[in-house]
C-alpha positions in Angstrom: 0.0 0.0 0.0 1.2 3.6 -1.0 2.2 6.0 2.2 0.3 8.8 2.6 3.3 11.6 2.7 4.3 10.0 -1.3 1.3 10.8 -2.3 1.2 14.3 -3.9 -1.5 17.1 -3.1 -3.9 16.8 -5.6 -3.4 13.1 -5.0 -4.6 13.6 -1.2 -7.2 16.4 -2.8 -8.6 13.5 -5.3 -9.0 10.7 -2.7 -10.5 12.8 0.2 -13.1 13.2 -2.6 -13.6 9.5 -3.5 -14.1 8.8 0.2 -16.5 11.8 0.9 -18.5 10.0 -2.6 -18.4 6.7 -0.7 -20.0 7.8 2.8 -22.3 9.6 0.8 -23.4 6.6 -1.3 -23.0 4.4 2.0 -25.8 6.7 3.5 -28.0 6.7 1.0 -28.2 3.0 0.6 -29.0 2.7 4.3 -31.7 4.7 3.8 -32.7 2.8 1.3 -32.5 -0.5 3.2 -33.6 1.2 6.2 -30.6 -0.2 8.0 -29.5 1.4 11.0 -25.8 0.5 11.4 -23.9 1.8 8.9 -22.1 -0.1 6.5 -18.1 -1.0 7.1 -15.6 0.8 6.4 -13.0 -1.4 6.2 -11.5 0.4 9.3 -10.6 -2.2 12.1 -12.8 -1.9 14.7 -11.3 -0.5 18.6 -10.2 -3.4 21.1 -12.5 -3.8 24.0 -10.4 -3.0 27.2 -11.3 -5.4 30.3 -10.9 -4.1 33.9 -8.5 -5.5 35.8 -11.0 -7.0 38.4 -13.0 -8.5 35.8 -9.8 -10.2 34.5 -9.2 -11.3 38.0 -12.3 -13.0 38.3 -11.6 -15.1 34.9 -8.5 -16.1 36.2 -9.9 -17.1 39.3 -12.8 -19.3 37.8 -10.7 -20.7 35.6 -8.0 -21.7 38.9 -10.8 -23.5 39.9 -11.9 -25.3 36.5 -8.4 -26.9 37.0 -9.0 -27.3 40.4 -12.0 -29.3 39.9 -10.2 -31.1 36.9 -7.3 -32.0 38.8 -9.4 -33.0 42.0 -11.2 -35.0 40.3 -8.5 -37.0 37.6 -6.2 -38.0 40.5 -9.3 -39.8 42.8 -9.9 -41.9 39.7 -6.4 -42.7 38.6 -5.7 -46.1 38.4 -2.5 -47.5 40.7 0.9 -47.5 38.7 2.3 -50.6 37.3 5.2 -52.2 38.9 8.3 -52.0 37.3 9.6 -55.0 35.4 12.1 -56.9 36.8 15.0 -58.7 34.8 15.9 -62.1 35.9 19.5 -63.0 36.4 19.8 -65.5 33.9 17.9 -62.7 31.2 20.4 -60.1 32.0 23.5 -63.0 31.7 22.3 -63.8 28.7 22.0 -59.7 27.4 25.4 -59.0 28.9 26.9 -62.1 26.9 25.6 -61.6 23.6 26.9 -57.6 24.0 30.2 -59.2 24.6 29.9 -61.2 21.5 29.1 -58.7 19.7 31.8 -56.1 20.7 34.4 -59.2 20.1 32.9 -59.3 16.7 33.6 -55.6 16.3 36.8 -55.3 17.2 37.7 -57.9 15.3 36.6 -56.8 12.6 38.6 -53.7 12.9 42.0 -55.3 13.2 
């Protein structure tokens, strides 16, 4: 989009026309629809400003939405598994074949 201080005089002259042409037109087709709000302009509209008590009190209900979530997950959570155990023999038998394999490896190298 072009800046407004390139534009030249007559330019600025020629486009506050246009948009005097367009609010015009605007208000005469809501007369003809009969609508009250005006049509947009295009312009963004202003952002709502909350007070600081009324954000307060979101943050507070929502605290509590956890709350109640939270309260309420760990009464039905289920007791943890135990952890597997390894027998002896298993773990001989891991610890072996690694060896095997590192043998293999380094021989390999040589």
């Amino acid at each position: 989009m072009i800046s407004l201080t390139n534009l030249s005089a007559q330019q600025l002259r020629r486009a506050a026309e246009i948009k005097e042409k367009i609010q015009s037109l605007e208000g005469e087709l809501n007369e003809i629809l009969g609508s009250s709000e005006p049509v947009s302009t295009g312009l963004p509209k202003p952002k709502r400003k909350m007070s600081a008590s009324a954000r307060g009190r979101i943050a507070a209900a929502q605290k509590a939405r956890w709350a109640k979530l939270k309260g309420a997950k760990s009464a039905i959570d289920p007791a943890q598994k135990p952890k597997r155990r390894m027998s002896a023999a298993s773990r001989a038998k891991i610890a072996a074949a690694a060896k095997a394999r590192w043998a293999r490896v380094k021989a390999a190298k040589k």
